[in-house]
Each structure stands twice: as structure tokens, then as C-alpha cells.
C-alpha positions as CSV (number, residue, x, y, z in Angstrom):
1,X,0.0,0.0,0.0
2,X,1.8,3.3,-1.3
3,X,1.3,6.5,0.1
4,X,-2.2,7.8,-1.8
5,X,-3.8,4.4,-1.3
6,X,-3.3,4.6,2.6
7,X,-4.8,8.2,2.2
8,X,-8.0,7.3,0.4
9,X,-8.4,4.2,2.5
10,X,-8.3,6.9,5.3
11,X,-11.0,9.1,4.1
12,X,-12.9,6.5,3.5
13,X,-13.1,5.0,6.7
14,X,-13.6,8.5,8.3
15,X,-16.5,9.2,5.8
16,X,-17.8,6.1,7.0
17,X,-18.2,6.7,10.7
18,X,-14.9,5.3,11.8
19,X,-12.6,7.0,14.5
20,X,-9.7,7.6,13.9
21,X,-8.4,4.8,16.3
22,X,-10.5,2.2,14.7
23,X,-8.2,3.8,11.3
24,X,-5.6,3.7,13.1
25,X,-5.5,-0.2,14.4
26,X,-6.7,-1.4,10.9
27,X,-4.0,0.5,8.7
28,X,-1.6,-0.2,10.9
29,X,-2.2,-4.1,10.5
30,X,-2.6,-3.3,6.5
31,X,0.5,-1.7,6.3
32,X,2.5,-3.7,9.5
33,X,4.0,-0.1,10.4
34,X,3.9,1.3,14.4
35,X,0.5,2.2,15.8
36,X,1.6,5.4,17.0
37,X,3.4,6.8,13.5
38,X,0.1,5.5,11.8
39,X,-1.9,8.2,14.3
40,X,0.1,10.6,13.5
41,X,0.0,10.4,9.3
42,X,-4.0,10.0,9.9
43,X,-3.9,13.3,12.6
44,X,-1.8,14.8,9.6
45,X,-4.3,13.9,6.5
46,X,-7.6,14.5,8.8
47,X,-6.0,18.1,9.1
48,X,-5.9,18.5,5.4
49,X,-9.5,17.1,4.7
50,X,-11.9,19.6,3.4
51,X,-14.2,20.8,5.8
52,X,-18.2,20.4,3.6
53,X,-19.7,23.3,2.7
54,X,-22.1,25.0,5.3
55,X,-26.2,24.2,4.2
56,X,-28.2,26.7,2.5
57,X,-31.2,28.1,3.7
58,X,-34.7,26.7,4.1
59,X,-37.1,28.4,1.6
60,X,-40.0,29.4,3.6
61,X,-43.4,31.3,1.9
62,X,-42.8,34.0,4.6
63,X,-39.7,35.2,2.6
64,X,-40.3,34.8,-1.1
65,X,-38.0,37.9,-1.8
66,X,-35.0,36.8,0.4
67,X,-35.7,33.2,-1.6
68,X,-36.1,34.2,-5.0
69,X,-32.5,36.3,-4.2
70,X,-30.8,33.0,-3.1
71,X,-32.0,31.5,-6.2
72,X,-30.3,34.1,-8.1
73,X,-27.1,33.5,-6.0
74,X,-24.8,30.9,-8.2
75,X,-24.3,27.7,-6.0
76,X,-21.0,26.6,-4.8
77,X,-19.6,23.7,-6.4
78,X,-19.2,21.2,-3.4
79,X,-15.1,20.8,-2.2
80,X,-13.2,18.2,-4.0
81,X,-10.3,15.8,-2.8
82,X,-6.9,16.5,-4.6
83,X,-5.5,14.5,-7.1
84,X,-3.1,12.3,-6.2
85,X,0.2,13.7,-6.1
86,X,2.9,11.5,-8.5
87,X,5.4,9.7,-6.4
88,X,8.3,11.5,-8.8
89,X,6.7,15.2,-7.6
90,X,6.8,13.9,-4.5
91,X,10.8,12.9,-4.0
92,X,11.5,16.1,-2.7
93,X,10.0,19.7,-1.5
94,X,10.5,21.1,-5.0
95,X,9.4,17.9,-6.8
96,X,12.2,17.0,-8.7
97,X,13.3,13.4,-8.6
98,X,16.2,12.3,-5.9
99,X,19.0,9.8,-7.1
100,X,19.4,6.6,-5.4
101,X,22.7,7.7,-4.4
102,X,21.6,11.3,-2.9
103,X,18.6,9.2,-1.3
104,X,21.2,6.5,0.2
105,X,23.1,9.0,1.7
106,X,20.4,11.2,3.3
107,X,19.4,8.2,4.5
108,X,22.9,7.5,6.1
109,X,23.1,11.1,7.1
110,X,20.0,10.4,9.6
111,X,21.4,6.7,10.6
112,X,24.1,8.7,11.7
113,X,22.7,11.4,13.8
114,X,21.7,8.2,15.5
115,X,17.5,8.8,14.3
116,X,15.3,6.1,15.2
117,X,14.9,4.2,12.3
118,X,11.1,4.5,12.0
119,X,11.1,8.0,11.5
120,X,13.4,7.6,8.8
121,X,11.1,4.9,7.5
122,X,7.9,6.8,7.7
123,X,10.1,10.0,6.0
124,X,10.7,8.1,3.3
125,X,7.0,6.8,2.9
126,X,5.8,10.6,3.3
127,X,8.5,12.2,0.8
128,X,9.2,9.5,-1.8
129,X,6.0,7.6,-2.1
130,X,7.5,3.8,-0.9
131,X,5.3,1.3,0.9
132,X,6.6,0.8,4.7
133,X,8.4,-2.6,3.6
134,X,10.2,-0.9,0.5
135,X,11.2,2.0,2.9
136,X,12.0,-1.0,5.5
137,X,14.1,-2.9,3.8
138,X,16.2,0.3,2.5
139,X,17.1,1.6,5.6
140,X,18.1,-2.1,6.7
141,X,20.2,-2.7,4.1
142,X,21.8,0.6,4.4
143,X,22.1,0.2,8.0
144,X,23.8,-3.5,7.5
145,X,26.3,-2.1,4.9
146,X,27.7,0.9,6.8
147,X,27.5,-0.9,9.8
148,X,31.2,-0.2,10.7
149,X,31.0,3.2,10.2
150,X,28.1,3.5,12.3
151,X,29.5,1.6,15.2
152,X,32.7,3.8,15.1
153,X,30.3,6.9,15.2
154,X,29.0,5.7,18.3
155,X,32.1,4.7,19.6
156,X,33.7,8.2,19.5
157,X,31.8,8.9,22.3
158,X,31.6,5.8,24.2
159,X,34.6,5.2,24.6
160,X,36.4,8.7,25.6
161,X,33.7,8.1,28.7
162,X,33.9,4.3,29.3
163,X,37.4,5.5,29.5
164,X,37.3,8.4,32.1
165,X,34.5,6.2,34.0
166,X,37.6,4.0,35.0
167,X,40.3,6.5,35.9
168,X,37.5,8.4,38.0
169,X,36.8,5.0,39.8
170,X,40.4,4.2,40.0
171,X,41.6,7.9,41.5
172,X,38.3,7.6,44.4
173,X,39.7,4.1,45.1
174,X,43.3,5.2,45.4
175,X,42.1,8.5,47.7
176,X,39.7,6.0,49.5
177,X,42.3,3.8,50.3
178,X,45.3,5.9,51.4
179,X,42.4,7.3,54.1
180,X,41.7,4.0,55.5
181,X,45.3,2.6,55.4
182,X,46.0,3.7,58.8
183,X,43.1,2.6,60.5
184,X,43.7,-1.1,58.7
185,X,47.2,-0.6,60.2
186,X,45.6,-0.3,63.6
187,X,43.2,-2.6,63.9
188,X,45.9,-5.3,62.1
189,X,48.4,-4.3,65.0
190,X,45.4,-4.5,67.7
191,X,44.4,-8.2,66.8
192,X,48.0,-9.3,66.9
193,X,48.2,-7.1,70.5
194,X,50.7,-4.7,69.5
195,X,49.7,-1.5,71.3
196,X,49.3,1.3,68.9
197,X,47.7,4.8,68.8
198,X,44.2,5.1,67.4
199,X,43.7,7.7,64.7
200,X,40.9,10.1,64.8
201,X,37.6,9.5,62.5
202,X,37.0,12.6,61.1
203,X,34.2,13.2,58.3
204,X,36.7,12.4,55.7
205,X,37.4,8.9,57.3
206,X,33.9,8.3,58.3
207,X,32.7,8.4,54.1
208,X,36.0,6.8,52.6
209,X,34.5,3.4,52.5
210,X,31.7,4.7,50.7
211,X,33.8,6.5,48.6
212,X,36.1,3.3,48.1
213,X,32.9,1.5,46.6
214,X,31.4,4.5,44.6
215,X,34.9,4.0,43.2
216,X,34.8,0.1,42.6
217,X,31.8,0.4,40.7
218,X,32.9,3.2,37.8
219,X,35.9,0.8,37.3
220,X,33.9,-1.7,36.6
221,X,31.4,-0.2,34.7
222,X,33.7,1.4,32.8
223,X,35.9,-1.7,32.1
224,X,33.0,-3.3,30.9
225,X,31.7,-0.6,28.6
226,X,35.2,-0.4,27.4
227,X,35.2,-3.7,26.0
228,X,31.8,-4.3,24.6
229,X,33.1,-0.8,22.8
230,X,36.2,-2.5,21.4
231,X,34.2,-6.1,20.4
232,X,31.6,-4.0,18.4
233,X,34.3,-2.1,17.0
234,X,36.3,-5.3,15.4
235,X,33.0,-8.0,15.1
């Protein structure tokens, strides 16, 4: 189902009674595209329906010469639906046709900007006239070819921050640690009954195991976002 099909089959149904959830769930399960993208197309064409022309007035035998002026008045010609707009007119804002190449790589340009892919699929249905499996299976193609590329895009960013997740983990424990290493010293020397000093626990002391742990767990969330960064990177 292209574009203008899925429009008259949506006027239809609204001229017959229908809400526009009823359209909604049945075009979705023609067309096998998200429920919610679906409401939104129909919200978009129910816009652009013509509203019908208001009635015309009663004759009444009270008012012959107020009715024999509104018989003089030409009628209006009832609203019509638009033509159907050609799928080449509608490839792009100023209706000339887009290449497969330029269409391949505005469709790479969005995979990039990380888009969700449905967006990009019902863009393409809107703007080039494709059915929601052709526009489907083009962005999945696209996406499966340059899939490198789009895992090192992501990975730009993912891995600058896995990285500083571990160093921030790895500078708390170190600062955690060199706090508590004098009260481990004491209570190693009290077990064995050495008599030693006790050290003060001031605020600092008090949260450094807290710290230590805080700590522990960037390292290791970093360490393992690191790596599933570098096995996507060389899969």
C-alpha cells in the first residue's frame, strides 16, 4: 500500500463513521507499520481534509423575496479531494526526482545522527511515495552495509567516557584507600596485641568506604563498557 492508497483508504473510513483509532489499528495491520506513527499520518491527512460546505437556507413562503435572491445566487460547487500527487513530484520539497545515491546518503546522514529508524522509514513513505516494507528494507540494508562506520560513530563517544568512568573509579579508590590505610594498620596491630595509637575518624574517614565503593563500581562499569566498545568495534 503506497502513500495515496493509505490516504483514500483513510478518508474512507472516516466518511464512513470510523474514529480515527478504529483507522488507526486497521491501517496499521494493512501496512504492519507502528501504531503510533500510523496516528500521526491519519492526525496529519484529517488536518488537510476539506471541511463540507455550510447548508443553505430553508425556503419558507414567509420570505419569497430573500428566496427568490438565493435562487439568483450561483451555488458553490461542493469541495473536491486532490488529485493524487505522482510519487516522482513527491521525492522532494521542489518535486524534482532524488537519485538513489543522494537518497542512500540522506538516508545514512540520519542513521548517523543516531534517528530512530522509524522516523526515517515513515520520511521516506511521506517524501518519496514507498510502501513501509520498501522503505523498511532500504534503511536495513543501508544500515547493515555501513554498519562499521556507524559503530565507530557511536564509539567516539563511548569510549572517551567508558574511559574516564575507569580513571574516576580508580583515583576515588586510590584517595579511598590511602584514608583508610591507617586505621587497617591499627586494627591489624590491635588483633595481633601490639599496642598502637588510634587515629581520629573525622568526616573524611567516616565516608571513605563509601567513597572506596562508589569507586569500585565506575571501574567496573567502565571496564565493561570499554570492551563491549572495542568487540563491536572489530565484530
Amino acid at each position: 500500500m503506497n502513500k495515496q492508497e493509505a490516504i483514500d483508504f483513510i478518508l474512507k473510513q472516516l466518511d464512513q463513521g470510523h474514529s480515527r483509532e478504529e483507522v488507526a489499528a486497521a491501517l496499521s495491520e494493512k501496512m504492519g507499520a507502528p501504531l503510533d506513527l500510523v496516528s500521526k499520518f491519519i492526525a496529519q491527512v484529517a488536518a488537510s481534509r476539506p471541511q463540507p460546505a455550510p447548508p443553505t437556507a430553508v425556503s419558507s413562503p414567509a420570505q419569497p423575496k430573500f428566496n427568490q435572491a438565493l435562487q439568483n445566487e450561483p451555488v458553490p460547487m461542493p469541495a473536491r479531494i486532490p488529485a493524487p500527487i505522482p510519487a516522482a513530484e513527491m521525492s522532494s520539497p521542489s518535486g524534482a526526482q532524488v537519485s538513489d545515491a543522494e537518497l542512500e546518503q540522506s538516508i545514512l546522514r540520519s542513521l548517523l545522527k543516531s534517528r530512530k529508524q522509524d522516523d526515517i522509514i515513515m520520511e521516506l513513505c511521506e517524501k518519496n511515495g514507498m510502501t513501509w516494507e520498501e522503505a523498511q528494507r532500504l534503511v536495513a540494508r543501508l544500515a547493515s552495509r555501513h554498519h562499521n562506520k556507524l559503530i565507530t560513530r557511536q564509539n567516539i563517544f563511548q569510549i572517551p567516557l567508558t574511559l574516564a568512568a575507569v580513571l574516576s573509579g580508580l583515583v576515588l579508590m586510590a584517595a579511598s584507600a590511602s584514608v583508610l590505610a591507617p586505621f587497617v594498620t591499627t586494627l591489624l596491630n590491635l588483633s595481633s596485641g601490639v599496642s598502637t595509637d588510634i587515629p581520629v575518624i573525622d568526616s573524611t574517614a567516616r565516608y571513605s568506604p563509601y567513597y572506596f565503593i562508589l569507586g569500585l563500581g565506575l571501574t567496573l562499569g567502565g571496564g565493561v563498557g570499554f570492551y563491549k566498545a572495542l568487540k563491536t568495534q572489530f565484530e
